[in-house]
N, C-alpha and C positions, 0 to 999 in steps of 0.2 A: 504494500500500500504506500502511495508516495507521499511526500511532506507535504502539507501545501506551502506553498512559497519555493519550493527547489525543484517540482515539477518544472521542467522546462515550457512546458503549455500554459501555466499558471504566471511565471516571468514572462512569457511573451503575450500572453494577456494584460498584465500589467505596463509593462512597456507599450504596447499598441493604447491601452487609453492615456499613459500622460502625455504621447504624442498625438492621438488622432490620427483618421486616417489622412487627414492631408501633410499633418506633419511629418510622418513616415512617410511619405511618397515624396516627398521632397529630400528625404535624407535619404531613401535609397535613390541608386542608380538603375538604370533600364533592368539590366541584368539581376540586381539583385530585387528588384521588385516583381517581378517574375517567378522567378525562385520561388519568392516568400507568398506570392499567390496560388503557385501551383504546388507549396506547400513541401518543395523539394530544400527548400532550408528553412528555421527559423531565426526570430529577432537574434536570439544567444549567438545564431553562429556566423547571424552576420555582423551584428556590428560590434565595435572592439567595447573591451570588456572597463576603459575607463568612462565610456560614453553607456553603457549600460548602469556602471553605478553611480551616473552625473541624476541621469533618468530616475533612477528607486530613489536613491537620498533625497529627491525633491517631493517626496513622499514621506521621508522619516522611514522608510524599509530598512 
């Protein structure tokens, strides 16, 4: 059974609302927006891991 919060579905759930989807469509690129629509990578493994914890700490996570 997974943690919540270390689930990786649960971190890119979180990430996708403190961006929106326009703000992530803007921070990815062609390629990686694709990707993450066709579900062949998520938020974790695209973007780097200081810009993921810019994103949670602006939540107190």
């Amino acid at each position: 059974m997974p943690v919540p919060g270390y689930d990786p579905e649960d971190i890119d759930d979180t990430l996708e609302s403190h961006l929106g989807e326009d703000g992530l469509r803007e921070r990815l690129s062609d390629e990686e927006w694709e990707a993450y629509q066709h579900e062949d990578a998520s938020l974790v493994d695209i973007l780097d891991e200081s810009e993921i914890e810019r994103l949670l700490d602006a939540d107190g996570n």
